[in-house]
N, C-alpha and C positions, 0 to 999 in steps of 0.2 A: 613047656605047655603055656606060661604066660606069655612068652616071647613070640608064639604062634598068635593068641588071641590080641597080642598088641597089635604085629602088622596085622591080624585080619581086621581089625578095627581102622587103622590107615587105611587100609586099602576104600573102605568103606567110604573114609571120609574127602579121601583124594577123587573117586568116580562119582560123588555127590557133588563137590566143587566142581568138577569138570564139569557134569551136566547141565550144569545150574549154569557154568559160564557159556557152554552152547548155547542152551536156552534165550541165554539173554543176547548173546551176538545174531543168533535167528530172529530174535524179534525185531532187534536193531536194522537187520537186513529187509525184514518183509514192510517196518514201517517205510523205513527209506525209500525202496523199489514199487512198492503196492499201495503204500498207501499215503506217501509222501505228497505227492501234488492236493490229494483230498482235504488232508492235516492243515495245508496252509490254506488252501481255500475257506476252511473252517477259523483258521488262527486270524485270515484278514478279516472275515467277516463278524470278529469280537473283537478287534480293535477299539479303543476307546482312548482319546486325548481331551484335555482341556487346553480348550486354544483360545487366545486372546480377542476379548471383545475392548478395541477401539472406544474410548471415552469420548463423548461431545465436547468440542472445547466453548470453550466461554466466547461471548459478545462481545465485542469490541464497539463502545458506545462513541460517540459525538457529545460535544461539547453540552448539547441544549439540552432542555428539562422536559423533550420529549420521548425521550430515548431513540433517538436517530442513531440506526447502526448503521457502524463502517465495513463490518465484517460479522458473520453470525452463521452458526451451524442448523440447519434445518433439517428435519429428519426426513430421510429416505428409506423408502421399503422393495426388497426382494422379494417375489411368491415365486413360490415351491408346491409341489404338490407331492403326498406321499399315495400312491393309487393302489397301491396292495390291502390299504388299512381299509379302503371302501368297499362294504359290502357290495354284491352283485346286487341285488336287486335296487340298492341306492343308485346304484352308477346304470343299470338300463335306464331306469323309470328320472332319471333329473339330468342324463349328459347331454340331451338337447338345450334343455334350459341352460344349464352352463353355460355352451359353447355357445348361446346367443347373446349372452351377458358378455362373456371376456371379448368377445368381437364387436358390442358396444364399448366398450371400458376403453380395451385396448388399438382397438383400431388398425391392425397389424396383418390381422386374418381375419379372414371369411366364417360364417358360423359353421360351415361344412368341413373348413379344413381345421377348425378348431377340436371338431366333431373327432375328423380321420385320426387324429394326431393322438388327443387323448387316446383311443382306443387302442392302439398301434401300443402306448407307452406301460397301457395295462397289460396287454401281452408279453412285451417286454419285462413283466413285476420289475418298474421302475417306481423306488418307494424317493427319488428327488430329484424328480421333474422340472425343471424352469420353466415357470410361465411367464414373468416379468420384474422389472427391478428398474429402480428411479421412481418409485410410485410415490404419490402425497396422500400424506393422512386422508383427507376426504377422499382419496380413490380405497384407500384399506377401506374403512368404514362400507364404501359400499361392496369393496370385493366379498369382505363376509358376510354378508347378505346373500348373497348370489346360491342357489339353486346347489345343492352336494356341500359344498361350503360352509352351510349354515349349520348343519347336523353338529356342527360341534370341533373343538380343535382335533379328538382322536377318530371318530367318525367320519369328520368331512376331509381328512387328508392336507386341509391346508395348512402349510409351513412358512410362515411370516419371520423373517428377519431385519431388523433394525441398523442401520447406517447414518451414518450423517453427513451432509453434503454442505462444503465451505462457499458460501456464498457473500458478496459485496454489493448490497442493494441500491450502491450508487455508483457503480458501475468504477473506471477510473480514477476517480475523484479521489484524490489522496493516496493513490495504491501503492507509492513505493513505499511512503511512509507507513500504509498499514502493513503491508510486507503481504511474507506468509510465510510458516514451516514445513518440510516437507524429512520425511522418514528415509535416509536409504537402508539399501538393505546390510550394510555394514553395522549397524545401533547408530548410526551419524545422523545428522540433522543438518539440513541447510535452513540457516535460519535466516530470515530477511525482516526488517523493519521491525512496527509492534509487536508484530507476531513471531517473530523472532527474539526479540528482547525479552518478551513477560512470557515467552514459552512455559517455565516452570511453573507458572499459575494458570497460564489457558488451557493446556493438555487435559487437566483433570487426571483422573485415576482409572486406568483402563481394567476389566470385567475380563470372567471367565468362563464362557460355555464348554459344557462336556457333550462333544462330536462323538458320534458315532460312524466309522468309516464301514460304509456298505456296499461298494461297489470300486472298481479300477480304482480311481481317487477323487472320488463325490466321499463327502462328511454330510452327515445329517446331523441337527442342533437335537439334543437329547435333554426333555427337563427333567431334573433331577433339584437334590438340596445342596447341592455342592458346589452348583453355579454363583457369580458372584456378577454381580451388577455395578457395572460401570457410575465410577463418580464425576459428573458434569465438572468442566474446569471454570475457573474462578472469572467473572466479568471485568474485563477494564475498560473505565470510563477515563476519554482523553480530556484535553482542553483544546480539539480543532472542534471549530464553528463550520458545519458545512455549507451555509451561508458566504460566507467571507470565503473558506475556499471555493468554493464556487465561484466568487467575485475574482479572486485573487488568480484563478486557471483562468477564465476567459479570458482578463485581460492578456496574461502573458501567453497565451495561446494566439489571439489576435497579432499582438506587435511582434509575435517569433516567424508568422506567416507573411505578413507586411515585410519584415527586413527580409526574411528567407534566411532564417539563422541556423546554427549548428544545433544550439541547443540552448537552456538558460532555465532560470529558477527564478521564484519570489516566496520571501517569507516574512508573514506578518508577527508579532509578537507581543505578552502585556509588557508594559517600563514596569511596573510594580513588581510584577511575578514573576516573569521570566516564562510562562509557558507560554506555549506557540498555539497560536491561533488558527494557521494557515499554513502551508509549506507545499506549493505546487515544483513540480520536477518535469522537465519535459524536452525531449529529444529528438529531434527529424531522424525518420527511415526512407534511407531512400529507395527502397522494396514499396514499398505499401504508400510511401510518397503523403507521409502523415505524421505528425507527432503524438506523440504518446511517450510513459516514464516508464522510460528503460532500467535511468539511475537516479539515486539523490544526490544530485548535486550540491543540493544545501549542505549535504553532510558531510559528504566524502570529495568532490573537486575542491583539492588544493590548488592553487596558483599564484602569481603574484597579480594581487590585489591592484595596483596604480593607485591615481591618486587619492582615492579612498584613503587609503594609510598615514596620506598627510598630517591628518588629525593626531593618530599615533603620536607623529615626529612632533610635532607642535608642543603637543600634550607632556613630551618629555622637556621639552627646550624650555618651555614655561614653568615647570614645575621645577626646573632646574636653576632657572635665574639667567637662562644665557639669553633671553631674548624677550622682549616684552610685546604684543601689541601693537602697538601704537610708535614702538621704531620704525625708523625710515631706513627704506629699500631702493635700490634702483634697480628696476626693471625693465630691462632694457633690449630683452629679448632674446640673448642668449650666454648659455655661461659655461665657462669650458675648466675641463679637468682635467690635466694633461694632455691628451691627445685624441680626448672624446667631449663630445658637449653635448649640454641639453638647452632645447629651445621653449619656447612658447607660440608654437606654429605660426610666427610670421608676423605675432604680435608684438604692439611694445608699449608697455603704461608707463612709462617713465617714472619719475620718483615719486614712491607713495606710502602707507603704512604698510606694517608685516598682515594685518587684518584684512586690509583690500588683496593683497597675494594669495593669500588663501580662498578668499569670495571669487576673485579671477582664476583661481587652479592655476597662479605660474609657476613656472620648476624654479623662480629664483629662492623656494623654499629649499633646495640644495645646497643651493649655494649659503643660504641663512645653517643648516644643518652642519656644513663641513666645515664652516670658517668655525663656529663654535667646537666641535670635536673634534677637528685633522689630528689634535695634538694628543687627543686622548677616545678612542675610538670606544671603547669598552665601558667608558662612563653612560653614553648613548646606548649601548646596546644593554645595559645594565638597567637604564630609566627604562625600555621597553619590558625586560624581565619583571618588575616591581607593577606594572602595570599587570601582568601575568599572563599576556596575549602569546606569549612563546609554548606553553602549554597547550594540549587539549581538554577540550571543556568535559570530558567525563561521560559523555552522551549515552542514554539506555540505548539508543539504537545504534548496534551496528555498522562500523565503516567508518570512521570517522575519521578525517584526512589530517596528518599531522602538518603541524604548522612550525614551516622553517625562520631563523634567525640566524643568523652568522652570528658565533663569537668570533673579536674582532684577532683571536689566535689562530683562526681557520686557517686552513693553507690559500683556499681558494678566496679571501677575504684582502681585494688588492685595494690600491688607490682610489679607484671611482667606486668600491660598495658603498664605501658610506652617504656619498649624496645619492646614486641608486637608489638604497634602501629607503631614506628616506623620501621619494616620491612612491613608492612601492612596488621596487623592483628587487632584485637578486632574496628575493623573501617570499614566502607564499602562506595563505591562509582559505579558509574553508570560510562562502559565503556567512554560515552561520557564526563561524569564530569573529569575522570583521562586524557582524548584526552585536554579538555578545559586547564589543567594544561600545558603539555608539548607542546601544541600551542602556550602558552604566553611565555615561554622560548625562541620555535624557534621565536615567533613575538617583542623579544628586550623588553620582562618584562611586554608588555599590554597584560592584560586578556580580551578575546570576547565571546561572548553571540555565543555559534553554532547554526544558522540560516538556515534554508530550503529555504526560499520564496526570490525572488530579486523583483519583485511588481505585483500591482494586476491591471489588465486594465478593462474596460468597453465599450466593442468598442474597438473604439483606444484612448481613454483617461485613463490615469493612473491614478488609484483612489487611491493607497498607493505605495510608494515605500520603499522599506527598505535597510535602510544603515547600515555599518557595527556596532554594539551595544558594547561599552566600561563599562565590570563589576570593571574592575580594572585598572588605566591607569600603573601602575607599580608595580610588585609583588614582587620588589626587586632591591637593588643596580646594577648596571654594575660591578662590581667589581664581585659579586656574581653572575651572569648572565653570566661572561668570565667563571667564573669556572666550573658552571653548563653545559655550552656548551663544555667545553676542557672534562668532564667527558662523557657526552652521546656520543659524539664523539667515545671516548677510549672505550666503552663498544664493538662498531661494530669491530674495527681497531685491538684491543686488547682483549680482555675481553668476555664472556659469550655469543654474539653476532657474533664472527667473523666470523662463518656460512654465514652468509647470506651480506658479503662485497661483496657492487657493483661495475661494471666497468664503467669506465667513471664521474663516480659522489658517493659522500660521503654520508653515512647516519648515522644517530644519533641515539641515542634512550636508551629502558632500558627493560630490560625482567623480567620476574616476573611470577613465579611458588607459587602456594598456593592450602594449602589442602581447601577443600570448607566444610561449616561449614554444621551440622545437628541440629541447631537450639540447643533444651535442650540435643541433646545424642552425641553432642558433632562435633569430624570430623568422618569423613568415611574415606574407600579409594579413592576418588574423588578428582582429582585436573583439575585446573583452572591454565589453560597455555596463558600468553599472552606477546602482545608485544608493546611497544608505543614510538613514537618516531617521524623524521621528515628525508626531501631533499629535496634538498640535504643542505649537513648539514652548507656550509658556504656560503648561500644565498637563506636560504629555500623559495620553493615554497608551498609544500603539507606535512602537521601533518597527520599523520594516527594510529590506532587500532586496532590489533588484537586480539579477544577474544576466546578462545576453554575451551569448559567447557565437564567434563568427557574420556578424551581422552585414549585409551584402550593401543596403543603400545609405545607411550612418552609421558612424563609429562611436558618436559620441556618448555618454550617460547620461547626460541633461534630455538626448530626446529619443535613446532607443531604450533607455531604463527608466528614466526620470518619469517620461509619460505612463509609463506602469503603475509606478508608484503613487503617482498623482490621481490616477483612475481608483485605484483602491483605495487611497485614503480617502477622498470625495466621497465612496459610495460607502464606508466603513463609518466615516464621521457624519455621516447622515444618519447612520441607523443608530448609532451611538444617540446623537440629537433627539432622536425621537422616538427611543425605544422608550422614554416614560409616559408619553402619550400614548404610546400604540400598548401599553402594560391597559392603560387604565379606560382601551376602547377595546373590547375583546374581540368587537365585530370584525374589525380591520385583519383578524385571522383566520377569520372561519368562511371560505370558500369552498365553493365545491370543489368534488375530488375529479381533477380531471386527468386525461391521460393522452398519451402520444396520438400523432395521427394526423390527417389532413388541414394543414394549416390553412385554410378559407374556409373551412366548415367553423372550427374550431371560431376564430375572428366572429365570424358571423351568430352565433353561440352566447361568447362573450359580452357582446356588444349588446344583443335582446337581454342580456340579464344583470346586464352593468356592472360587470366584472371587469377591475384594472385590469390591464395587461402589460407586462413590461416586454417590448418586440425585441429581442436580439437580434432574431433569426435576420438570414439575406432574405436579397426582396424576391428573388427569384426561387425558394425554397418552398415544397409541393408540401412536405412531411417536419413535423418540427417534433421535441421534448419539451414535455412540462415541468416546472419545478413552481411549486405554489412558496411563496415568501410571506413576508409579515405585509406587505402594501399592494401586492398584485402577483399573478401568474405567469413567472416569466415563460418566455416560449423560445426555446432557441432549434437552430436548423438540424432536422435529424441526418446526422452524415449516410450517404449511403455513396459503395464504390463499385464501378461498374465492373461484372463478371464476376463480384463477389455477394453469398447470399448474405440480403441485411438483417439486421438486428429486429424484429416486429415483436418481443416479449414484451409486456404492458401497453399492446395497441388493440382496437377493436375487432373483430374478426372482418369486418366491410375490409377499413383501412391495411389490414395486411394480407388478405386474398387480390385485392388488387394490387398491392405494388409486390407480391410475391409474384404470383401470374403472371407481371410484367417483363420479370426477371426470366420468364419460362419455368415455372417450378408449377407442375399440378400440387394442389392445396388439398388436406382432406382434416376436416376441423373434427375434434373430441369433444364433445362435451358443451359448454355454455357461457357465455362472460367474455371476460379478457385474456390474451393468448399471454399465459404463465412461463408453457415451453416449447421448444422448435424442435422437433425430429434432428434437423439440419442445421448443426449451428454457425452462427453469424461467423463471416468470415471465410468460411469454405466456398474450394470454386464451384461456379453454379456450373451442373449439368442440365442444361434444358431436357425438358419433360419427365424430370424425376420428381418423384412424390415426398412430399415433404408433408410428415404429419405435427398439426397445432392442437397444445392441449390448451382449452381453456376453463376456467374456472373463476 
C-alpha cells in the first residue's frame, strides 16, 4: 500500500515538472517567434549610456600682459529639437514665428521650408531633430528667444549641446611651435608642438552625459544627477612675443622668397633665460607655390652646421692650450689632407693671426685643428663632449633632432674627420642646439636648456612654473670666453659679416655656409646659409638664428642669413630702446581697433586721424592685415590666390562682398558687424556662382 502511494506521488511530481518545463519552453518559443522583434524594439528604445563629454582645453597665452592667445577653445553649440514634447496647440499657434526667426538666424532656408520641414519631423515623432551646429554664444542667446523655444527647456523642445572649437586667433603665426593634439581612435594621440608637450595639463578632465538612445542610432542628452561636468584644462602662458614673431616671420618670409629657397628658420632668444622669444619655421610648397610651416626646423633639422661650428673648434683648442689668438697662420688659400683639400674660395690673406682666420671664415682653421690633434683625436672630440653640445638639449617639445659627433673610435672616423669636423662638417646639429652654444658664450660661459613655457595656471593658481634650466654652469675659462667674444665681435666689425653692422648698438656672431649632404651620394648643389650670433654684443640681451636651406641667388650667411638677423635685431633693439618711454606714454598704444580690408580706404582713414602707419604691404596690394603695435598699425598685403576662395573673417561686409563677388561667389550676409565666419572656407576651389554664406557679428 505505501509502495502504491509513493509512486503515485512520483508520478505526480514527474507530470508537474514536465508541464511546468513545457510551459516554460512555450513561452520561450512565443516570445522568440511572436514577440521577439517587439521585445527589442522596446529593449532599444530604453537604452541608456553615459558617454563622454570632451573637456575644453586650456589657452595657450603669449608672452605679453595682454593675454594674447596663440591657441584657445571657444564654445560651440548644436540645436536639436525634440518635437513630440511640444504640445499641439503650442506648435500651430508659434511655427510660423519660429520658421521666420531660424531663417533669419540661420540663413540656410526659406521661412516656408523651414515651416514644411518642422512639420514633416513632427509626423515623423522625431524627438532629435537637427536644426544647426557651430553656433556662438550670442546666436544661442537669441535662438532661445525665438517663438516655441522660449516656453521653456521641457516645453519648448529645445536641445542645446555644448562643444568647443580649437581656434589660433593669429592665424600662422607660430603654429608649428604651437602644434596641436589630435585623439585617434586607437586611445593614441598625435601630438605636435605645445600642444602636444603640455597635453597632460591642456586636456582638462573630460564629463559625462547620460544619452538616451531613441531611434536607429540618434542619443538624446538626458538630464539627470549623475552627469558629470567637464573640468576646463590648465592655461599655458609661453615666453613667445607675438611682436617679435611677427618681426621675426616677415623677415624670413621675405629673404626665403627673394632667394627662392627650400626652406629655412629663425629664432630669437633671452642670453639670461634661455626662453625663446620667437621661433619662425617655414617651408616652400610647390602645390600652393607658397610657404608656410610644415615643420620646425628649429627643433628637429639636424645637419652639418659649416662654419658656424668654428667657434665650437676654437672654443676647445683654446681652452686646451693648443693654440692662442694672436698665433700666426698662413693663409694661403688652400690646405690639403691627404688626397682631399679645403680652400678659401679663391682667396688668399696671407700671414696673419688665428683671430683674423676666424673673422675671415678660412678653413685654415683645419688645418690649425689637425696639426694640434692628428696625434690624439679623442682629446678633440672629448673638449666638445665637456662643452655638452653632443647631447640633446631635453626640449618640451617634440622632435628633437639628435646631434652627431664621431668618437674618434668610429669605424667611419677616417683621416680627413678631424679637420672636417672642425669647420662643421661629418657632424650635425639642430639650429636650436648650434643657438644653445653661442647663448652661453653671450651668457658669460652658462649653458641653458631653450625653453617655450614661463608657467602653467589653473584659474589663478600656478600649477608649474618654470625657471630658467642650467645644462652647463660653465663651458669654459674667462680667459677663453674674452677671446671667444673679441672674435664674434670681429666677424661683424671686420670679417665676413660686416654687411650687416648696426647703428647704434654692436653685434656678434659667426656665419657659416655648407654644402648640405645627400645622405649615400654624397653633396649636391645645395647649400645651407646661416647666421648665429647675439646684442648687442657688450651686454647682450637677445642670441638669435638664422637658417636658409637651398637658396637659389646666394649661398652665402653673411647676406642670405645675416640680413635676417640684422632685420630683427634692428627692429627688436628698437623696441627694447624704447619700450621705457613708450611704458610711461600710454597714448602711443591706444589706437583704434581696426581691421582688414581695402588698403586706400584704410591710408585715407589713417591719415585724417593721424594714425602712424607702418606700410609693409607691396605697392600694388588692393587688400591688406592689420596688426596694431606699440608705435603704429602695421598694414601688411592680404594674400589672396587666384581660383581659390580668400580668407574675408575679420573684414567689413562692403570689403568682402566685393572681392568675394569678384571671385564669382553669390554672397548672402547674417547678421551685422564684422564677417566672424565663411560658409566656404578660405582655400577651397572656387565654384563660380555658388553661395557662400557670411556670419557677422
Amino acid at each position: 500500500m505505501k509502495n502504491k502511494e509513493s509512486l503515485i506521488r512520483l508520478y505526480l511530481v514527474y507530470f508537474l515538472v514536465l508541464f511546468l518545463g513545457i510551459g516554460i519552453v512555450s513561452q520561450i518559443f512565443y516570445l522568440q517567434i511572436f514577440k521577439g522583434e517587439q521585445l527589442k524594439s522596446d529593449a532599444n528604445k530604453q537604452i541608456f549610456v553615459s558617454k563622454k563629454v570632451i573637456a575644453p582645453r586650456g589657452n595657450i597665452y603669449a608672452s605679453n600682459e595682454q593675454k594674447t592667445s596663440l591657441a584657445l577653445s571657444v564654445p560651440r553649440y548644436k540645436v536639436f529639437v525634440d518635437l513630440i514634447t511640444i504640445k499641439e496647440k503650442d506648435f500651430k499657434e508659434n511655427i510660423e514665428g519660429l520658421s521666420d526667426s531660424l531663417a533669419h538666424l540661420l540663413g540656410l532656408k526659406t521661412s516656408l521650408e523651414w515651416k514644411n520641414i518642422l512639420e514633416k519631423q513632427r509626423l515623423d515623432s522625431n524627438r532629435y531633430f537637427h536644426i544647426a551646429r557651430g553656433l556662438r554664444n550670442d546666436q544661442i542667446v537669441r535662438l532661445k528667444n525665438f517663438p516655441i523655444f522660449n516656453l521653456g527647456k521641457y516645453r519648448g523642445g529645445c536641445i542645446v549641446i555644448k562643444s568647443n572649437q580649437r581656434v589660433k586667433p593669429y592665424g600662422m603665426l607660430a603654429n608649428r611651435t604651437v602644434g596641436y593634439a589630435v585623439e585617434n581612435k586607437g586611445n593614441k594621440a598625435i601630438l605636435v608642438g605645445l600642444e602636444g608637450a603640455f597635453n597632460d595639463y591642456l586636456k582638462g578632465q573630460n564629463g559625462l552625459m547620460l544619452m538616451e538612445k531613441i531611434r536607429g542610432n540618434e542619443w538624446k542628452p538626458v538630464d539627470d544627477e549623475f552627469s558629470i561636468e567637464p573640468v576646463p584644462g590648465s592655461d599655458i602662458y609661453t615666453s613667445i612675443d607675438v611682436n617679435i614673431q611677427d618681426v621675426a616671420e616677415d623677415a624670413l618670409l621675405r629673404q626665403l622668397k627673394d632667394q627662392k629657397a627650400q626652406k629655412g628658420c629663425a629664432v630669437l632668444m633671452e642670453v639670461k633665460t634661455g626662453f625663446v622669444k620667437a621661433i619662425a619655421n617655414l617651408s616652400y610648397d610647390s602645390k600652393s607655390e607658397t610657404y608656410f610651416e610644415a615643420q620646425n626646423h628649429a627643433v628637429g633639422l639636424a645637419s652639418e652646421p659649416g662654419s658656424t661650428f668654428k667657434l665650437a673648434s676654437l672654443l676647445v683648442a683654446l681652452e686646451q692650450g693648443k693654440v692662442k689668438i694672436t698665433d700666426s697662420v698662413e693663409m694661403n688659400g688652400k690646405y690639403e689632407f691627404y688626397d682631399n683639400y679645403l680652400t678659401d674660395g679663391g682667396k688668399v690673406y696671407g700671414k696673419n693671426t688665428v683671430k683674423t682666420a676666424f673673422e675671415k671664415s678660412s678653413n685654415v682653421i683645419s688645418k690649425i685643428i689637425y696639426d694640434s690633434y692628428n696625434n690624439s683625436p679623442q682629446e678633440f672630440i672629448d673638449g666638445l663632449k665637456e662643452i655638452g653640445i653632443h647631447q640633446k638639449l631635453g626640449l618640451d617639445i617634440l622632435g628633437e633632432g639628435i646631434p652627431l659627433i664621431k668618437e674618434a673610435s668610429d669605424p667611419t672616423f677616417t683621416g680627413i674627420t678631424l679637420p672636417w669636423m672642425s669647420i662643421g662638417y661629418e657632424l650635425k646639429m639642430t639650429p636650436l642646439q648650434t643657438l644653445a652654444l653661442y647663448n652661453a658664450v653671450a651668457n658669460n660661459g652658462v649653458f641653458l636648456k631653450p625653453q617655450f613655457v614661463k608657467y602653467i595656471k589653473k584659474g589663478s593658481v600656478v600649477q608649474q612654473e618654470y625657471e630658467p634650466k642650467i645644462l652647463n654652469s660653465s663651458i669654459c675659462s674667462k680667459s677663453t670666453l674674452k677671446d671667444l667674444k673679441e672674435m664674434l665681435e670681429g666677424v661683424v666689425e671686420r670679417g665676413t659679416a660686416k654687411n650687416i653692422k648696426a647703428r647704434g648698438f654692436k653685434i656678434a656672431g659667426k656665419t657659416g655656409t655648407s654644402k648640405i649632404a645627400l645622405g649615400s651620394k654624397g653633396y649636391g648643389n645645395q647649400y645651407q646659409a646661416s647666421f648665429c650670433g647675439y646684442f648687442p654684443s657688450q651686454d647682450p640681451i637677445y642670441s638669435c638664428i638664422v637658417v636658409v636651406q637651398g637658396p637659389t641667388k646666394n649661398i652665402f650667411g653673411s647676406v642670405v642669413s645675416g640680413t635676417v638677423f640684422k632685420e630683427i635685431a634692428d627692429k627688436v633693439y628698437a623696441q627694447e630702446f624704447h619700450k621705457e618711454s613708450i611704458i610711461h606714454n600710454d597714448s602711443l598704444n591706444r589706437f583704434p581697433y581696426s581691421r582688414n580690408g581695402n588698403k586706400k580706404d584704410f591710408l585715407v582713414a589713417s591719415k585724417t586721424m593721424n594714425i602712424p602707419v607702418d606700410d609693409l604691404s607691396d605697392k600694388k596690394s588692393l587688400l591688406i592685415t592689420t596688426r596694431t603695435g606699440n608705435n603704429a598699425i602695421k598694414i601688411i598685403s592680404k594674400k589672396i590666390q587666384r581660383g581659390l576662395v580668400p580668407d574675408v573673417v575679420g573684414m567689413g561686409l562692403i570689403d568682402a562682398t566685393f572681392l568675394l563677388e569678384k571671385f564669382g561667389l553669390f554672397v548672402q550676409p547674417v547678421g551685422s558687424g564684422i564677417v566672424r565666419e565663411q560658409s566656404i572656407k578660405a582655400g577651397y576651389r572656387v565654384n563660380k556662382g555658388q553661395k557662400i554664406v557670411l556670419q557677422l557679428g
